[in-house]
C-alpha positions as CSV (number, residue, x, y, z in Angstrom):
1,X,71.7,123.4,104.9
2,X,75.1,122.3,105.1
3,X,76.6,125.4,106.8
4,X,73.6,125.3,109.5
5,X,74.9,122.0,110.4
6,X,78.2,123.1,110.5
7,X,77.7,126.0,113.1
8,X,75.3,123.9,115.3
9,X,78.2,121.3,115.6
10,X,80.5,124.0,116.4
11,X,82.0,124.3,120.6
12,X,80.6,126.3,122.8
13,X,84.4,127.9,122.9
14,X,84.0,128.5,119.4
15,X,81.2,131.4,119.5
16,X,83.3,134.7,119.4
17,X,86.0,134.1,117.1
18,X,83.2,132.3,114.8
19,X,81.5,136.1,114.7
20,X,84.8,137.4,114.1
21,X,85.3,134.9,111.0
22,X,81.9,135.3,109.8
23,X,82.1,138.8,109.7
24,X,85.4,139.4,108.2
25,X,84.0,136.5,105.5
26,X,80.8,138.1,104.5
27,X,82.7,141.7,104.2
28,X,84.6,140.1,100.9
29,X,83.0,139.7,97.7
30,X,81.2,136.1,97.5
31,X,83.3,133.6,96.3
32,X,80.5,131.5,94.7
33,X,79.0,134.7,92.6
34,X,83.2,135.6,91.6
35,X,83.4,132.0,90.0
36,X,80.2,130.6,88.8
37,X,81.5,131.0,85.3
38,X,84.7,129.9,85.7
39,X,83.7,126.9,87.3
40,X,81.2,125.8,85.2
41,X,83.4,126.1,82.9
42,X,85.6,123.5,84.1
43,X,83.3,120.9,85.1
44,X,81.8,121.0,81.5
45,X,85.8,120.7,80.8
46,X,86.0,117.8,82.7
47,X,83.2,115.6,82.0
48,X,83.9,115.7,78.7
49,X,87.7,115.2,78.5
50,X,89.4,112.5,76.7
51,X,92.7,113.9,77.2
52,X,93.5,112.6,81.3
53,X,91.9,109.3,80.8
54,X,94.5,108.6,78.0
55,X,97.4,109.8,80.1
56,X,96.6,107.2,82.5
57,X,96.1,104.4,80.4
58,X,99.8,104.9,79.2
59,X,100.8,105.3,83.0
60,X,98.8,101.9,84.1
61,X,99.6,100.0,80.7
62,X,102.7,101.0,79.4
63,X,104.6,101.9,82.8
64,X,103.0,99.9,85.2
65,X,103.4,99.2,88.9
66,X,106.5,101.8,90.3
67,X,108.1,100.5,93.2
68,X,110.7,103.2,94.9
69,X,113.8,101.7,93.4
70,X,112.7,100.6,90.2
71,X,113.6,100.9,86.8
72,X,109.8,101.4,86.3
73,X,109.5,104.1,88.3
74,X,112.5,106.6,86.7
75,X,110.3,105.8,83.1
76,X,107.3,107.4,85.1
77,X,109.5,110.6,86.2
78,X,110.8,110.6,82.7
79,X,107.8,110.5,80.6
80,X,105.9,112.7,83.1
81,X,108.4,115.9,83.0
82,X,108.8,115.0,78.8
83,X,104.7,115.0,78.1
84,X,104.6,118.6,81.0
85,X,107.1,120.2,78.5
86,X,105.5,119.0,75.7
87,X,102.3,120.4,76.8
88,X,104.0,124.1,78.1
89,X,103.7,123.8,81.7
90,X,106.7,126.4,83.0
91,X,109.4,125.6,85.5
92,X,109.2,121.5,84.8
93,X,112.0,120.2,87.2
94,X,112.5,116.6,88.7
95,X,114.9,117.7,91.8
96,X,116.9,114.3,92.8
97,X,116.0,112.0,95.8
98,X,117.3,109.5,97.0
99,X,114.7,106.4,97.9
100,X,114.7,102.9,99.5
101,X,115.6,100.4,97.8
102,X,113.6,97.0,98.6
103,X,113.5,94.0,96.4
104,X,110.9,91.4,97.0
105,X,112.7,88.6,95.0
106,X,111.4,85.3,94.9
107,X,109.1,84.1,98.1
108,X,106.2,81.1,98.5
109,X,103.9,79.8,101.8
110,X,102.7,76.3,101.9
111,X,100.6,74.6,104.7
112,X,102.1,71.6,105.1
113,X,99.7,70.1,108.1
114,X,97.5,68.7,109.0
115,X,97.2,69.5,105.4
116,X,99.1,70.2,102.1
117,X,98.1,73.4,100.6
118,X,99.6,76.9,98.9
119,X,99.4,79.9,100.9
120,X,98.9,83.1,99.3
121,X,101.3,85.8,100.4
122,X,103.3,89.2,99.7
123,X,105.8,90.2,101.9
124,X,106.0,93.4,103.3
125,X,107.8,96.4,102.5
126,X,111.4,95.8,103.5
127,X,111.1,92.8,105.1
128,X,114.3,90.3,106.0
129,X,114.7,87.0,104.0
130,X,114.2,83.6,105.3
131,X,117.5,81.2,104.9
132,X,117.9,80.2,101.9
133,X,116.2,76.7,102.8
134,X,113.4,78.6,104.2
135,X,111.1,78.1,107.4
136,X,109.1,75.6,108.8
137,X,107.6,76.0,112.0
138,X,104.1,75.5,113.8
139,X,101.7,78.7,113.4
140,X,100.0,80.0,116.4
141,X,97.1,82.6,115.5
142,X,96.1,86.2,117.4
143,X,93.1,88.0,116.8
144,X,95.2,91.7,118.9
145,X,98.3,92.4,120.9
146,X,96.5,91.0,123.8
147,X,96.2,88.1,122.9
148,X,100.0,87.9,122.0
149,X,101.0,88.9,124.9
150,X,98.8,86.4,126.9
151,X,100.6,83.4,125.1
152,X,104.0,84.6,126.2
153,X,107.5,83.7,124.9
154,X,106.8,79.7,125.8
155,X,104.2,79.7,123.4
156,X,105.8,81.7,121.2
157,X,109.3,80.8,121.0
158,X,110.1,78.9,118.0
159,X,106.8,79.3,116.0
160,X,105.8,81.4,113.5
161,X,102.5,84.3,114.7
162,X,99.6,84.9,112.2
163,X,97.8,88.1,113.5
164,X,94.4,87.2,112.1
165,X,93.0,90.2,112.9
166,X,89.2,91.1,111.5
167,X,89.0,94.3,109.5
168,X,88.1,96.9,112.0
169,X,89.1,100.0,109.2
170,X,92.3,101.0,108.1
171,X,93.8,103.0,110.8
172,X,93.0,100.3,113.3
173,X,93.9,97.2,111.2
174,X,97.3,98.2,109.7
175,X,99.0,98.5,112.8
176,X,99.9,94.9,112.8
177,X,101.3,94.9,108.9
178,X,103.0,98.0,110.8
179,X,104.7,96.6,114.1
180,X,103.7,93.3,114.0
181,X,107.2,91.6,113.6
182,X,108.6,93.7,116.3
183,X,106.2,92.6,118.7
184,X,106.1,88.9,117.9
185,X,110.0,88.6,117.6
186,X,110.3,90.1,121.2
187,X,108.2,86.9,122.1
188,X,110.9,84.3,120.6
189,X,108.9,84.2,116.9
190,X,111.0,83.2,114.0
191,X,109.0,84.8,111.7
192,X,105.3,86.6,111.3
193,X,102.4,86.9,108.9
194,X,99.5,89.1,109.0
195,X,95.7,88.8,107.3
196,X,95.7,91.4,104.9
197,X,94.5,94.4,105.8
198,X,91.1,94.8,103.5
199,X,87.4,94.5,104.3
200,X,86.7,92.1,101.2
201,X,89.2,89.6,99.5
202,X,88.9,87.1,96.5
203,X,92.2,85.4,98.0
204,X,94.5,88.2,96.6
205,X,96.9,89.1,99.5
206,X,97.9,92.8,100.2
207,X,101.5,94.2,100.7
208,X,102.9,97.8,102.3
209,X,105.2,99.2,103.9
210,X,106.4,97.6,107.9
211,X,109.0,98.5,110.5
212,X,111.7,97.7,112.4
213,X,112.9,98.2,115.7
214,X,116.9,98.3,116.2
215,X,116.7,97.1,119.3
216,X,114.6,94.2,118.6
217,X,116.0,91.4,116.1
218,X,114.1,91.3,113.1
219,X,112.2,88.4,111.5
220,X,110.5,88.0,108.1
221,X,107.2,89.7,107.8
222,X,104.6,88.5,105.4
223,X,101.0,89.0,104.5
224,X,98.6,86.5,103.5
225,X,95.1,86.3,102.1
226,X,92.0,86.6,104.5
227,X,91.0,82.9,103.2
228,X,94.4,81.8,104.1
229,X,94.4,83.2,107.3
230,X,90.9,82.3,108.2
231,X,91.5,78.8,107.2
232,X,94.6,78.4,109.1
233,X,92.3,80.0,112.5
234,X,90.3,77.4,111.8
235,X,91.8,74.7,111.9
236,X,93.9,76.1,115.3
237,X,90.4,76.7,116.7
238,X,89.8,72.7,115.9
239,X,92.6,71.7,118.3
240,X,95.2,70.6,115.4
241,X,99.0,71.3,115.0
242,X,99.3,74.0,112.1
243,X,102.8,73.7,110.4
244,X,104.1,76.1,107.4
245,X,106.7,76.7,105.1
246,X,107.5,79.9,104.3
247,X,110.7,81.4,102.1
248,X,111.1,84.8,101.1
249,X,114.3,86.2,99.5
250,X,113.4,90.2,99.9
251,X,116.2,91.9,100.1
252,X,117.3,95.8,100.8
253,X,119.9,97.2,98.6
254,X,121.5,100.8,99.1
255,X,119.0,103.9,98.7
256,X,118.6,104.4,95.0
257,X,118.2,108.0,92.6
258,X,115.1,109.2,91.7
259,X,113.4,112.6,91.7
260,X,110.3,114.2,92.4
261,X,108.3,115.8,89.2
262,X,107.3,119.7,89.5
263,X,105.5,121.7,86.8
264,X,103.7,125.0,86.9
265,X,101.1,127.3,85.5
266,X,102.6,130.8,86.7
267,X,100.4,133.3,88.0
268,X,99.3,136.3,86.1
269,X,99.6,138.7,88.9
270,X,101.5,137.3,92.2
271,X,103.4,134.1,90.6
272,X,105.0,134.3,93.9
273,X,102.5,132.9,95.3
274,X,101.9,128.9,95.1
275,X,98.6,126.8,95.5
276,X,100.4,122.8,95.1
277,X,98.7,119.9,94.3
278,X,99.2,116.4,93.7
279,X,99.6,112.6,94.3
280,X,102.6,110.4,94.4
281,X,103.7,108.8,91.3
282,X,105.4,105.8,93.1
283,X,102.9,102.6,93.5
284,X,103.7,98.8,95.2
285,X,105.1,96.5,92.6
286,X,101.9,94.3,92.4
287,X,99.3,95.3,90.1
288,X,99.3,98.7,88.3
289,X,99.2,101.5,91.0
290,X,95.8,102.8,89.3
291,X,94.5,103.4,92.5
292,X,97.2,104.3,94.4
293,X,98.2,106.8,93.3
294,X,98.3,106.8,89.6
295,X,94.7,108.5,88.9
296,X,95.6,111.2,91.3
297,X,99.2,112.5,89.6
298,X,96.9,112.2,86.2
299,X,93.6,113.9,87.9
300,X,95.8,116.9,89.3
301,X,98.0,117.2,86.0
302,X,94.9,117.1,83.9
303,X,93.0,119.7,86.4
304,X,95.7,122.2,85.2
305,X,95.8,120.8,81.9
306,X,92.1,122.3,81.5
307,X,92.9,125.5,83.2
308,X,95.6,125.9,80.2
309,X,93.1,124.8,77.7
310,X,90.3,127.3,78.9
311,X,92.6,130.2,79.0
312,X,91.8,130.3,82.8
313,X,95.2,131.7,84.3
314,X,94.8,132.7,88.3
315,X,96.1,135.4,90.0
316,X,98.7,133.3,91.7
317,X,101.1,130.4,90.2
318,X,99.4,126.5,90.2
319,X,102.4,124.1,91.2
320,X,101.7,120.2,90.3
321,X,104.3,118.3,92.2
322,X,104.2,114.3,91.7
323,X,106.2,113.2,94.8
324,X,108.3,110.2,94.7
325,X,108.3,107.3,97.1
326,X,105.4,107.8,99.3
327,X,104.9,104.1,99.8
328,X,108.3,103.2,101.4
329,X,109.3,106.1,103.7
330,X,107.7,109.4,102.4
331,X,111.6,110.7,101.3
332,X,109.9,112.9,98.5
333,X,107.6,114.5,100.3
334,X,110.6,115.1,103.1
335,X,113.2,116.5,99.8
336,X,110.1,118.7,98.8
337,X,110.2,120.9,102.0
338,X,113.7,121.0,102.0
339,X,113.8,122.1,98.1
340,X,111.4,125.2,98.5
341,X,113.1,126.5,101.6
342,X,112.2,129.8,102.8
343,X,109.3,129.6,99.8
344,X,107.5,128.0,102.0
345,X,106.1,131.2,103.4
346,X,104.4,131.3,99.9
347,X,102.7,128.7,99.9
348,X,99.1,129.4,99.8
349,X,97.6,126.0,99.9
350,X,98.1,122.4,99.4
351,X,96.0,119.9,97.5
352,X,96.7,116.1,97.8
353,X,94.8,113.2,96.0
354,X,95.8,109.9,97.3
355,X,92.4,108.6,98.1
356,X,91.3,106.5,95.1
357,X,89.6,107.9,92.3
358,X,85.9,106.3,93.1
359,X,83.1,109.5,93.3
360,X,84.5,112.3,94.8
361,X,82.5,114.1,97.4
362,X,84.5,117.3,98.6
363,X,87.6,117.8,100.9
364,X,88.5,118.2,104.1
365,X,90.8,121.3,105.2
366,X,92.7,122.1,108.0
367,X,94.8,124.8,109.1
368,X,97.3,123.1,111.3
369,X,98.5,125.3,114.3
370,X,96.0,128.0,113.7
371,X,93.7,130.2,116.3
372,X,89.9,129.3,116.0
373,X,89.4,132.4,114.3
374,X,91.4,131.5,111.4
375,X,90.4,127.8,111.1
376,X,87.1,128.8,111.1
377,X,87.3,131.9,108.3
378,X,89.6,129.3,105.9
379,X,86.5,126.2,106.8
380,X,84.1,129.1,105.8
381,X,85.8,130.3,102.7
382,X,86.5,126.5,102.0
383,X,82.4,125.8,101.9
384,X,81.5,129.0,100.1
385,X,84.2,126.7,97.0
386,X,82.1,123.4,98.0
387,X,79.0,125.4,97.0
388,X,80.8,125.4,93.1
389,X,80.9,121.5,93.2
390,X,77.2,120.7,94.4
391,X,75.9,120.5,91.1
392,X,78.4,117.1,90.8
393,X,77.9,116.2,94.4
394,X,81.5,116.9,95.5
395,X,80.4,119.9,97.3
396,X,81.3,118.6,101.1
397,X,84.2,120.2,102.8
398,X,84.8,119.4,106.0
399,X,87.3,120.7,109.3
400,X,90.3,117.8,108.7
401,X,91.9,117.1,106.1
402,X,95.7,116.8,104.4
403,X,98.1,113.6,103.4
404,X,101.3,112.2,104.0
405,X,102.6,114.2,100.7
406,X,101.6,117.6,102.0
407,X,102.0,116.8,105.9
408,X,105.5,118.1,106.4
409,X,104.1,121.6,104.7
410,X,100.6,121.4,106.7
411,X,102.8,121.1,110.3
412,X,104.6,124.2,109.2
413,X,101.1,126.1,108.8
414,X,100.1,125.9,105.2
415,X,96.4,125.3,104.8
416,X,96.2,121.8,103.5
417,X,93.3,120.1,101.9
418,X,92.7,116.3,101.5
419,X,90.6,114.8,98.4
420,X,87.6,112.8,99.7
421,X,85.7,110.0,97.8
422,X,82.5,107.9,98.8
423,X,85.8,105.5,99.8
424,X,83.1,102.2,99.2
425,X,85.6,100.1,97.4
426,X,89.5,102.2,97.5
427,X,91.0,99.4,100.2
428,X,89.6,95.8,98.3
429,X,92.1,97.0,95.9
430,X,94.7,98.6,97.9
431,X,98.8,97.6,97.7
432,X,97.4,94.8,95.7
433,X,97.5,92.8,92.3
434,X,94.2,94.1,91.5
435,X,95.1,97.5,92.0
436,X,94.6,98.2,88.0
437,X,93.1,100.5,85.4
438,X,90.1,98.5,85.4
439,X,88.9,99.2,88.7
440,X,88.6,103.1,87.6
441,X,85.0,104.3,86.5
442,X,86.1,107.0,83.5
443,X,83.1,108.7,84.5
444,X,84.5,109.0,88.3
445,X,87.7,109.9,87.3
446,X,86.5,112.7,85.4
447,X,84.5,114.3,88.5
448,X,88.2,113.9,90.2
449,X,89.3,116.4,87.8
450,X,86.6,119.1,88.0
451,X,86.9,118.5,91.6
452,X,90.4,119.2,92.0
453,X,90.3,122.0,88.7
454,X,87.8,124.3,90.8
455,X,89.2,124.0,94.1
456,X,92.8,124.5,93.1
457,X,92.0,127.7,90.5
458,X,89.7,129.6,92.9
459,X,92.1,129.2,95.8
460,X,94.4,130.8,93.3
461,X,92.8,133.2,92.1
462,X,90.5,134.4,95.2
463,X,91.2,137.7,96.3
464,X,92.6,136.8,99.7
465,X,94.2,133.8,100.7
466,X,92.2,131.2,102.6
467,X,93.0,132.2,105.4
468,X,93.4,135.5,105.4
C-alpha cells in the first residue's frame, strides 16, 4: 500500500530512471525475506530490554543537563567511553574538540508597570549581559519582522522589543530566538526578548542557541514564557505604558576541551566499511537533556548493544559516535568530518536520532547530490527495511531525511537517514526545565531501539550498499 502511494506521488520526470531503479532492485535478493529472523530477533530484544533504560537513568539522574563547556558534560564523555569499554565495543576513542564556552550566570525579568510582577525568562545561547545595574526600559511588542520594521527606529530606539510571535512550527517560529536581536538592535533596541518558541507552555520559558551579526551591535537576548509574553501583548493592546527590568550576567569565556565519543562493532567481512549512528551527548543546562538528546546517544548505543548480545555481527563495521556540542555551534559534528578524512568514501550510511524519543514511526532518507536513479533505488531499498518495522508501526520511510550531526557527511554524498517520531509532544519540552527523564515512555524508548537496531544492522549487513 505504501509503495503504491509512493510511485503515484512520484514526477512525471521521474518515470525512466524509476524503471531503471526498480529493476536493478527486484534483480537482488529481497531484503525483507534475507532478515525476517534477524530482525525479529531484535525487536523481541528490544521490547524486553532493561539494560538501555538504566543507562539513561544514570545519564538523566546522575549527570544531568550538559551544556558545551561544562564540567557536566566531560563526566558524560567520560563515563560513556568507560561503560563502551567495559561492555567490548572496539576502537572506543573520544578525539578532542574544542567547544563554546557560554555561561548563563545569574539573570531575572520583572514588570514593573503598570504593574509589579516576575517575568519568567532564559537567556539565549550566548547572549551579552546587561550592566551590572541592569535594564529598564518601556517594551514594545511584534507579532513578525513586519511589524518591526513598520514601527521604525523612533519607536524603537531606547526600548526594549518582545517578538510575541504565535507558534506557527518550529522552522518558522525559531527564527526570531535566531536573529531577533540583530534585527531589533539595528532599530535602536537596547535589548530583546522573544515568546518561547513551543506550541503549549505551563509558564516554563525555553532557551537555545542565537546569533550575532559583527556588523550590527549586539544587545541582550532573552526568552520569556508564552504567559509572560501574552500578558505583556495584552496589556500593550489595552493602550498602557509597559516598563521592564531585565538583568542578565551571561557571559562567553574562551572555547573550552571536550571530545566526541566513538565506539564500534567491526565488521566480520568488509570492517572497512562504516554504517554511523547516533545523537549528541551535549544538552541546554536547564532540565536534564532527556529529550534532547540523551535518549538518542542511549537508544543508538543500546541498538548495538543488542546486536553484541544476539551474536548478530554484519558484514560491515557499526560506528556509534556521540557528537559533542550540537546545541551551541555544531563543532563536533564539524571535528568528525575532519577526523575520518579520506574515510569518508567509506561511509555507507548515517543514522541520526535527535528527534525525541516519543513513538517512532520510520525514517526519512536522502541521498544528497544524487541522480534520480540512485535516490530512487536507495528510497526503494530503504522501504523494502520499513517493511521489518511494520509489525511496531515504525515502518514509514520516507524521500528526506538527515540532522545537523550527520549534515556535513550527507553534503558530501553519504546516504543519511533521519529518526522520525509521531513528534505530538518533542517541542513542549524542548531546551527546557522540563526536558527530564520523566517525559520518556519506557515503552517508547524501547521501539527507539528496535527501530534504530534493524535499520542500522541490515544497512550493514545487506549485500549492496543502499545505493548501489
Amino acid at each position: 500500500m505504501r509503495r503504491r502511494t509512493f510511485l503515484s506521488s512520484l514526477p512525471a520526470g521521474w518515470t525512466a530512471a524509476l524503471a531503471t531503479a526498480t529493476a536493478r532492485a527486484q534483480s537482488a535478493p529481497a531484503i525483507p525475506a534475507l532478515y525476517h529472523d534477524a530482525a525479529s530477533r531484535l525487536i523481541g530484544a528490544a521490547l524486553t530490554d532493561e539494560g538501555g533504560w538504566r543507562k539513561l537513568e544514570y545519564l538523566c539522574d546522575r549527570i544531568g543537563n550538559r551544556i558545551a563547556g561544562s564540567a557536566s558534560l566531560e563526566r558524560a564523555v567520560e563515563w560513556a567511553a568507560s561503560e563502551l569499554r567495559r561492555e567490548g565495543f572496539d576502537n572506543v576513542q573520544t578525539p578532542p574538540v574544542k567547544v563554546p564556552h557560554w555561561v548563563r550566570g545569574e539573570e531575572s525579568a520583572r514588570l514593573l508597570a503598570p504593574v509589579e510582577a516576575p517575568v519568567f525568562m532564559l537567556g539565549l545561547g550566548g547572549s551579552i549581559a546587561t550592566p551590572p545595574e541592569g535594564i529598564t526600559a518601556e517594551v514594545v511588542a511584534v507579532s513578525n519582522y513586519d511589524e518591526l520594521e513598520a514601527l521604525g527606529a523612533d519607536r524603537v530606539r531606547g526600548r526594549i522589543v518582545l517578538y510575541n510571535v504565535p507558534w506557527q512550527g518550529y522552522g518558522r517560529t525559531v527564527q526570531y530566538r535566531s536573529t531577533g536581536a540583530i534585527r531589533a538592535a539595528k532599530l535602536g533596541a537596547v535589548a530583546s526578548l522573544v515568546r518561547s518558541v513551543t506550541p503549549l507552555s505551563l509558564r516554563d520559558p525555553h532557551t537555545g542557541a542565537m546569533q550575532y551579526d559583527p556588523a550590527v551591535p549586539p544587545i541582550p537576548h532573552a526568552a520569556v514564557s508564552v504567559e509572560d509574553a501574552l500578558r505583556i501583548g495584552r496589556l500593550i493592546d489595552a493602550g498602557n505604558t509597559v516598563r521592564l527590568y531585565l538583568k542578565m550576567s551571561a557571559e562567553t569565556l574562551p572555547d573550552a576541551d571536550s571530545a566526541n565519543v566513538i565506539a564500534e562493532l567491526p565488521g566480520r567481512e568488509t570492517p572497512g566499511e562504516i554504517v554511523l549512528l547516533g545523537g549528541h551527548i551535549d544538552s541546554w543546562d536547564v532540565g536534564q537533556g532527556a529529550q534532547d538528546d540523551g535518549c538518542g546517544i542511549v537508544a543508538c548505543w543500546q541498538a548495538v548493544v543488542l546486536m553484541k548480545q544476539l551474536g548478530l555481527v554484519p558484514r560491515r563495521t557499526v560506528r556509534l559516535v556521540f557528537w559533542t556540542d550540537e546545541e551551541h555551534g555544531g563543532s563536533g559534528a564539524t571535528a568528525y568530518r575532519k577526523w575520518v578524512g579520506d574515510a569518508l568514501k567509506n561511509h555507507v550510511a548515517a543514522i541520526e536520532m535527535d528527534s525525541g524519543a516519543e513513538r517512532p514511526i520510520g525514517f526519512g532518507c536522502s541521498v544528497v547530490g544524487a541522480s534520480d536513479e540512485v535516490m530512487n533505488r536507495a528510497l526503494l531499498r530503504a522501504k523494502q527495511i520499513g517493511t521489518l518495522l511494520d509489525g511496531i508501526g515504525a515502518g514509514e520511510i520516507s524521500k528526506g531525511g538527515g540532522g545537523a550531526d550527520i549534515g556535513p557527511l550527507m553534503r558530501e554524498g553519504v546516504p543519511g537517514f533521519g529518526h522520525r517520531t509521531v513528534g505530538q509532544r518533542y517541542f513542549e519540552w524542548h531546551h527546557s526545565q522540563a526536558d527530564t527523564l520523566d517525559k520518556i515512555d519506557p515503552r517508547d524508548f524501547r521501539l527507539n531501539v528496535a527501530s534504530l537496531a534493524v535499520l542500522a544492522y541490515v544497512l550493514a549487513d545487506m549485500p549492496g550498499r543502499i545505493d548501489s
